[in-house]
N, C-alpha and C positions, 0 to 999 in steps of 0.2 A: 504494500500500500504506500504511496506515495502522498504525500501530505500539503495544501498548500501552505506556503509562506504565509504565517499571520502575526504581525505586531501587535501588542496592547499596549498603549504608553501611559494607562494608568488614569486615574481620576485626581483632578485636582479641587479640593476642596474650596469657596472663596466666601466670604463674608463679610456683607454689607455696611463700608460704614456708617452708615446713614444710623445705624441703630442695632443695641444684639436682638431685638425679637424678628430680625430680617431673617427668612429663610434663607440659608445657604444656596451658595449655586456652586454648582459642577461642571466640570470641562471634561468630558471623556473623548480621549484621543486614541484612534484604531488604525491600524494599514492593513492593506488589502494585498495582498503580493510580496513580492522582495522589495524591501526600503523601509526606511529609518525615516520619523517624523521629530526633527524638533520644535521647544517652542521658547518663544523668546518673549515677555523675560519669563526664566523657569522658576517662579516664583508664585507665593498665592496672591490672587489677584479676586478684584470686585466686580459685582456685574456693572457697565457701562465704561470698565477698562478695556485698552486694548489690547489684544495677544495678535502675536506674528507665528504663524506655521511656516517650516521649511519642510520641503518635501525630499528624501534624498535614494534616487534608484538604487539600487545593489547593480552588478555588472552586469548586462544584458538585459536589464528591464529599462522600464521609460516612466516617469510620473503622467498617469494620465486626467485625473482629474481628482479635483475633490467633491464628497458627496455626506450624504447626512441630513443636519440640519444645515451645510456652507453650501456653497454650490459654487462653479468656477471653475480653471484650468492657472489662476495667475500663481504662479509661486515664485518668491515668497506670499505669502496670503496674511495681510494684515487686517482683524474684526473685531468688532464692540463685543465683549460679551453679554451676555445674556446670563438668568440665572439657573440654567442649566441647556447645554448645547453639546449633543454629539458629532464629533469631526473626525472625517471619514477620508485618510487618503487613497487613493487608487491607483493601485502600479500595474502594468502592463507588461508583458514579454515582447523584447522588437521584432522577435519571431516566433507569435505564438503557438504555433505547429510544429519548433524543436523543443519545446519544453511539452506543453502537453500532446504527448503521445498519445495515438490511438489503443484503447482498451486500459489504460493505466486509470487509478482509483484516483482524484483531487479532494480533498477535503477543505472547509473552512474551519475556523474555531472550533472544537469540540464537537466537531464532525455533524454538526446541523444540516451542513450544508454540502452536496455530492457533486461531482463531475466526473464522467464516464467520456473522454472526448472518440471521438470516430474520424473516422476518413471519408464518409461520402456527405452530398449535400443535405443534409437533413438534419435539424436539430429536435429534440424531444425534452422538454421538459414535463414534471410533475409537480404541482405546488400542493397538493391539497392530500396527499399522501400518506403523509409523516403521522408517529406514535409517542413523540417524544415529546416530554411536559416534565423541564428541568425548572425547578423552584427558582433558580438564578435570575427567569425570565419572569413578570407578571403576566396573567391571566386578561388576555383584551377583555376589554368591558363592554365591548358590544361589537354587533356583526354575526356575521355566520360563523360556528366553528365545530361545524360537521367535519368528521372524515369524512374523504373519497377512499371506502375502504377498495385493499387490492388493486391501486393504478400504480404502486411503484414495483409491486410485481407484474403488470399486465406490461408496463415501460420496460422491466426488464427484459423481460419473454420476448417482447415485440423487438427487441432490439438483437437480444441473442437470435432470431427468427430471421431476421433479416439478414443479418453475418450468413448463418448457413446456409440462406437460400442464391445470395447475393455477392458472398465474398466482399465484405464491407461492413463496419460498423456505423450505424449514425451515432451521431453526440446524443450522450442523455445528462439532463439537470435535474436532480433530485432534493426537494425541500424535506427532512427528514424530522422539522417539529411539526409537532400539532397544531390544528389550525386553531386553536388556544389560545398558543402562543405567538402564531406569526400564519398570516395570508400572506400568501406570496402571491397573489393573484390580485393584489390590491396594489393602492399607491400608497408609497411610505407611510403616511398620518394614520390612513385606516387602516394598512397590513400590520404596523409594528406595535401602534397604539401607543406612541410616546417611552416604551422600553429602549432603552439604548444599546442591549442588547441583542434584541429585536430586530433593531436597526441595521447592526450590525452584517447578522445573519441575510436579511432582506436586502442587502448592498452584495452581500456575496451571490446569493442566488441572483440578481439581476447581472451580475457582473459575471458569473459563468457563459450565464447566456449571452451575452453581447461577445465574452472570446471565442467562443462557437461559431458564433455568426462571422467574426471577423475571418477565423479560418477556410469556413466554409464558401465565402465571398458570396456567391448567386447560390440560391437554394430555396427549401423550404423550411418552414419554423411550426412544431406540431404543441400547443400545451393540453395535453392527456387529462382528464377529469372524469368521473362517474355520477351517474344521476341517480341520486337517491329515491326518486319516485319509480313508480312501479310504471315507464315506460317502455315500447315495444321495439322503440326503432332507436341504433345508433344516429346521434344527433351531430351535426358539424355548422360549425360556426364560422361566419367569416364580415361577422360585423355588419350583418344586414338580418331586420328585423325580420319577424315573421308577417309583418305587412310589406315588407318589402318584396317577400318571395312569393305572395299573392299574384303579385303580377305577373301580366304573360311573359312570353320570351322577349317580345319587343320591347318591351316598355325595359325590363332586367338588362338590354342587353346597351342602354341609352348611359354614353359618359358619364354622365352625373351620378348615377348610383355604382358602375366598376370603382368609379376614386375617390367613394368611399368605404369602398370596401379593402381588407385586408388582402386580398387580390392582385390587388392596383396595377402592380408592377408586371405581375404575368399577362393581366389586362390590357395592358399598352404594349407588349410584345409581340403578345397575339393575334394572329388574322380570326382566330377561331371566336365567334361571337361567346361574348362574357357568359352569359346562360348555358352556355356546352361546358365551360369552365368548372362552373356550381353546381349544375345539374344535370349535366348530357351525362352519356355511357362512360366517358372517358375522367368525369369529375370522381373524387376520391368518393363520394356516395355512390354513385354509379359503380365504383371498382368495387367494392363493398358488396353493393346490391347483387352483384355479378358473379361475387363469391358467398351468396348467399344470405349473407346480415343487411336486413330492411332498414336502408340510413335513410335521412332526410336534412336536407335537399338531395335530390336523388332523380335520376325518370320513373320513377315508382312514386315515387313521394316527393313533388316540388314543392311543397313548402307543409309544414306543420298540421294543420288545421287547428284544430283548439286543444291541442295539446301545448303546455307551457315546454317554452320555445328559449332555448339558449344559446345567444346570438355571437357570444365572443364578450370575454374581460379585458382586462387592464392588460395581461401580456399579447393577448391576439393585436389590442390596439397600439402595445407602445413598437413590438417585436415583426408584427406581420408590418408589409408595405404600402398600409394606409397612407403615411405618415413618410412619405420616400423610401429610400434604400432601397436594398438590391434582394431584401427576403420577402416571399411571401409567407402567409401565415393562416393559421385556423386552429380554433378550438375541437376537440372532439369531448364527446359528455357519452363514455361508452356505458350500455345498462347493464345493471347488474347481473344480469342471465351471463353475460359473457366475463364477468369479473370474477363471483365467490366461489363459482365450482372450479377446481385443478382444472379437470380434463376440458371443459369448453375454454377456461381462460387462454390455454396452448393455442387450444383450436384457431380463437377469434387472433391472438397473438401471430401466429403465422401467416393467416388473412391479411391483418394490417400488415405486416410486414408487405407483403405482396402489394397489397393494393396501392400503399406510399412507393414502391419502387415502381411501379407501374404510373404512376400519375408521375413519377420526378422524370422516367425516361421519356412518355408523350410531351412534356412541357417542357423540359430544362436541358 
C-alpha cells in the first residue's frame, strides 16, 4: 500500500484581545501532497490579525492551489484571520502518471480517503459509500446521511471487470467515511458541515479526482450511487431534469439544453444528435438496456415518468463538462437488486464494465 503525502501543521490557538470571554479562534493548517506549509509570524495571533502562508513543493511536485476556507493560487498568501479558519494547501505531481501508478492503493489522512488510479479514460468515483464514523470528526447536523450500501464494492467489481474484460484499469475515488460524517457529493459548507477535519478529507477526495482527470486528459467521469427506494430501473444522470427528458428528440436535441448538460463537451464533438447520446442504442442506458438492466434514459425508457428522478449532484456538475473541460460526466443511482446480492452484484458489475467501454470506444 502506498500512502499519500499528508502534512498536518497543527492548530494554533489565538485569543481575543478585545476581552477573555472572546471565544478562541483556530488556525488549522493541512497539505495535500508533498510540501511543507509555513506561516509567518509562527506565533499566537488574534482574529482580525494577519498570517502569511508559504507554500513549499518537495522535489517533483508543484504548489497548486490553496483550498479550505482560503481560496487562490498566490503564494506567499497573506489573510485577516478569522476566529476559526481551515487552510488547505494543495500540491501536485509535475507528472502525475509517474507517481501514481496504475492499480497502486493512494490514501489520504487516516485513510478516509482512497485512490485506485488506472490507465484508460475513465474515472469512477464513490462518495456515498463509506462505514467509517471516527469520533475525531463531528456528526453533520443536517442533510442526508444514508449509506449507498454496496457501491464501493459494486466500484470495485466494476473496475476489476473491466481490467479483465478490457486489459485496463479505470481510476476509482473512494470516500470511505460515513455520510455522517462527510458528503462528498456536496459542496464544502454542506458536505463537511464546518468540521475541519471534514474538510480536510472532502479537499482530498475532490483533489483525487481532478488528478485523475488530469491524467486521463479526454474521457469520461462516472460518480456511482445507489437508490434507496425500491426502484426498477438503473437511473443515469446527466444534469437534465426529468422535464427535460419529457421532451421529444427534437426539442432534446436543441443547443441550449446539450450545454447544459454534463455532456456538453461530447455534444459539441458530435455529429450524432444529443438525444442518441442520452438515449439512443448506443447511450450508456441503451448499453445497459442491451445487456439486459432496464436504465433510464434509455430507448426503452426516455425519461422517468413519475418515478423520482435523479438528475446528477454536485460532482456530475462540478467534474462532468457542463462547466468546460475536456470530461464528460454522469451520475449513475444503481438499485438495489443489483447491489446487496454477491452473485447479481458481479453480474450487473461486469455489464457496467462492458457497457462504459463500449460507450468510451463509440465516443472517445
Amino acid at each position: 500500500m502506498i500512502a499519500l503525502a499528508l502534512l498536518a501543521l497543527g492548530t494554533a490557538t489565538c485569543r481575543d484581545v478585545s476581552g477573555a470571554e472572546a471565544e478562541p479562534a483556530e488556525i488549522f493548517v493541512h497539505a495535500i501532497g508533498a510540501g511543507t506549509v509555513t506561516k509567518a509570524p509562527d506565533a499566537e495571533l488574534h482574529p482580525g490579525e494577519g498570517m502569511t502562508l508559504t507554500a513549499i513543493a518537495a522535489s517533483g511536485w508543484r504548489f497548486e492551489r490553496w483550498s479550505g476556507d482560503i481560496a487562490g493560487a498566490a503564494n506567499p498568501l497573506t489573510f485577516t484571520l478569522r476566529e476559526s479558519q481551515t487552510c488547505i494547501a494543495v500540491f501536485r505531481p509535475v507528472d502525475p502518471g509517474a507517481v501514481f501508478l496504475p492499480g497502486g492503493n493512494f490514501f489520504g489522512r487516516n485513510r478516509y480517503i482512497e485512490y485506485v488510479p488506472g490507465d484508460r479514460p475513465l474515472v469512477i468515483s464513490v462518495p456515498h459509500g463509506g462505514d467509517m464514523q471516527p469520533a475525531e470528526i463531528r456528526d453533520r447536523p443536517s442533510g442526508e446521511t444514508t449509506q449507498d450500501g454496496f457501491v464501493i464494492e459494486l466500484g470495485r467489481e466494476a473496475a476489476a471487470a473491466y481490467d479483465g474484460q478490457f486489459q485496463g484499469r479505470p481510476h476509482l475515488v473512494i470516500c470511505h467515511l460515513h455520510r455522517r460524517k462527510l458528503d462528498a457529493n456536496r459542496g464544502p459548507g454542506e458536505g463537511a458541515a464546518g468540521d475541519p477535519l471534514a474538510l480536510l478529507a472532502w479537499n482530498e477526495f475532490q483533489e483525487y479526482i481532478l488528478v485523475a482527470k488530469e491524467i486521463v486528459g479526454r474521457g469520461l467521469y462516472l460518480d456511482l450511487h445507489g437508490q434507496s427506494d425500491d426502484a426498477l430501473r438503473q437511473q443515469l444522470g446527466y444534469l437534465l431534469s426529468a422535464q427535460d427528458l419529457r421532451r421529444s428528440d427534437a426539442e432534446l436535441d436543441q443547443p441550449a439544453i446539450s450545454s447544459r448538460s454534463s455532456l456538453r463537451r461530447l455534444a459539441q464533438a458530435s455529429a450524432v444528435p444529443f438525444s442518441q447520446l442520452v438515449r439512443g442504442p448506443r447511450s450508456l442506458g441503451g448499453l445497459l438496456e442491451s445487456l439486459g438492466y432496464d436504465s433510464v434514459p434509455s430507448p426503452r425508457w426516455p425519461h422517468p415518468g413519475d418515478v423520482p428522478y435523479y438528475d446528477g449532484g454536485y460532482n456530475t456538475q462540478v467534474h462532468g463538462s457542463r462547466d468546460n473541460g475536456e470530461i464528460d460526466g454522469m451520475q449513475l443511482e444503481a438499485t438495489r437488486t443489483v447491489r446487496f446480492d454477491a452473485a447479481s452484484r458481479a453480474l450487473f458489475a461486469a455489464s457496467l464494465a462492458r457497457a462504459l467501454a463500449e460507450f468510451i470506444a463509440a465516443w472517445y
